[in-house]
N, C-alpha and C positions, 0 to 999 in steps of 0.2 A: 504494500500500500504506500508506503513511504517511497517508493522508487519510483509509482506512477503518478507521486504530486512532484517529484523535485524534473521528471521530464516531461511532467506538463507545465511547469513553472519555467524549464529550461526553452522549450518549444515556442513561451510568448514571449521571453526575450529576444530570442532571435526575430520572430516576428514583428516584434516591436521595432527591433533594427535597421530591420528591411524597411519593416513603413518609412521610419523616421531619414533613413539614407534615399527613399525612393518620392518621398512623400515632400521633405523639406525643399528648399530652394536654396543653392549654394548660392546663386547671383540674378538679378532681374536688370532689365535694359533695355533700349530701344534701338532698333536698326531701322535706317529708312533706303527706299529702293523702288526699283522695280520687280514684281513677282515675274519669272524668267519662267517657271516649272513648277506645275501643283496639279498633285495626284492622288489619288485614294488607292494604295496598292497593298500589299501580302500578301503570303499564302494564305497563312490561317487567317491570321489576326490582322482585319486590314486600318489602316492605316493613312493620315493624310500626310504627303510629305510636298517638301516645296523647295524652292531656290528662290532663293533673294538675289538680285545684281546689285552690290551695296555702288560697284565703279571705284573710282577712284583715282588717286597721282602717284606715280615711283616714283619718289625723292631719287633713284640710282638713274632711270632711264631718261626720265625727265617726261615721260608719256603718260598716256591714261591707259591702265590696264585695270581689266575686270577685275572683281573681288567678288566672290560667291559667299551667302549665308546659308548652309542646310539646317531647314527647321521641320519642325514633328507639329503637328494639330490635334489636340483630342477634342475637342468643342464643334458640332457642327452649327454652331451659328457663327462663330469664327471661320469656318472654312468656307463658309456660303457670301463670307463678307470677301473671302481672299479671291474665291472665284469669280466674282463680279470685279475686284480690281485687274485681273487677268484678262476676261473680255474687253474690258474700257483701254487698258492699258496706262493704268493712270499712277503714279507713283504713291506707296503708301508707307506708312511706318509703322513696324510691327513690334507690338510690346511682349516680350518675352520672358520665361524664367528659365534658369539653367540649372537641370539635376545633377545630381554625385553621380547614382546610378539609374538604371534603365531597364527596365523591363522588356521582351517583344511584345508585349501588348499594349505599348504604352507608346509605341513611335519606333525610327530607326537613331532619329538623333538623340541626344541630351536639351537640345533644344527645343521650348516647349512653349507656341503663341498661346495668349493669355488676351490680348485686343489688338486688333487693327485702327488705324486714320490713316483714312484715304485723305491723300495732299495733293493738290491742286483741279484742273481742270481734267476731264478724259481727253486723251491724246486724237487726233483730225484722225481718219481714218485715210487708208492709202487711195489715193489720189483726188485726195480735196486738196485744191489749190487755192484756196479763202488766202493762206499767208502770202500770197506770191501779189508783190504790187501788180495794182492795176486789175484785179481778180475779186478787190470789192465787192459786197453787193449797195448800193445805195440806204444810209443807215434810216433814211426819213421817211422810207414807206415800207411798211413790210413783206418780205420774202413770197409770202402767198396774193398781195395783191398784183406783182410781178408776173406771175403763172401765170395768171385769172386771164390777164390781157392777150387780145388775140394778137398774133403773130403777121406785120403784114408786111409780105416779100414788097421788094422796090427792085427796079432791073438793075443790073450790075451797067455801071457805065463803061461806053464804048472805049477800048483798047485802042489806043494809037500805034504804029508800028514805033519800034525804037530800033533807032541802029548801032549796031553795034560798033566798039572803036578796037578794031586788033591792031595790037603790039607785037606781031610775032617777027 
């Protein structure tokens, strides 16, 4: 009797340890970026995982070279926020805490979002040319009353011949 309370005694220690190494937060912090890669994958036990492009300067090179964050998700209402920064393409900052240890059921990283903010505008999509001068639209009347108006061709005016001057 005495052997089955000091290895049940022994069995919540260790338990207690794992919680408190798995459970605690060795450091908490913010990365901000663009979300590069975010997935929901495992075998067993699936998983949101992700990349951050934090970017960055080489003090050695003198260039910008990438800098990757791998992060783990267990909140889906944080993943659902990351996903939508993904689509938009819109940079966000991610609030994290960092474990001692890890579980596989618990992510692939030590890294572990806690909130998302979304930081600035969603990015143009590819080939809107709204930035490119002269690609305006008129800010004093709106976009839809522009449509509405009918379209009405004018003849293209008459071509004069030009002559050409060779240098040859």
């Amino acid at each position: 009797m005495r052997g089955l309370l000091y290895f049940l005694l022994f069995l919540l220690v260790i338990l207690g340890v794992l919680y408190a190494l798995t459970g605690w937060s060795y450091s908490d912090g913010e990365r901000a970026g663009t979300v590069s890669k975010f997935s929901r994958r495992g075998f067993v036990f699936k998983t949101y995982e992700g990349v951050l492009n934090v970017g960055g300067f080489s003090g050695e090179t003198g260039s910008l070279t990438p800098q990757y964050f791998d992060f783990s998700v267990d909140n889906d209402a944080v993943a659902k926020q990351i996903t939508q920064a993904v689509k938009t393409g819109q940079r966000v900052t991610l609030h994290y805490e960092e474990k001692i240890l890890k579980f596989p059921w618990n992510g692939e990283t030590k890294y572990y979002i806690t909130g998302v903010e979304i930081v600035g505008p969603p990015a143009r999509p590819y080939g809107d040319g709204s930035a490119y001068p002269g690609n305006q639209q008129d800010q004093t009347q709106p976009a839809q009353s522009q449509q509405t108006q009918p379209q009405i061709q004018q003849p293209a005016p008459a071509q004069q011949p030009v002559s050409a001057d060779s240098t040859l």
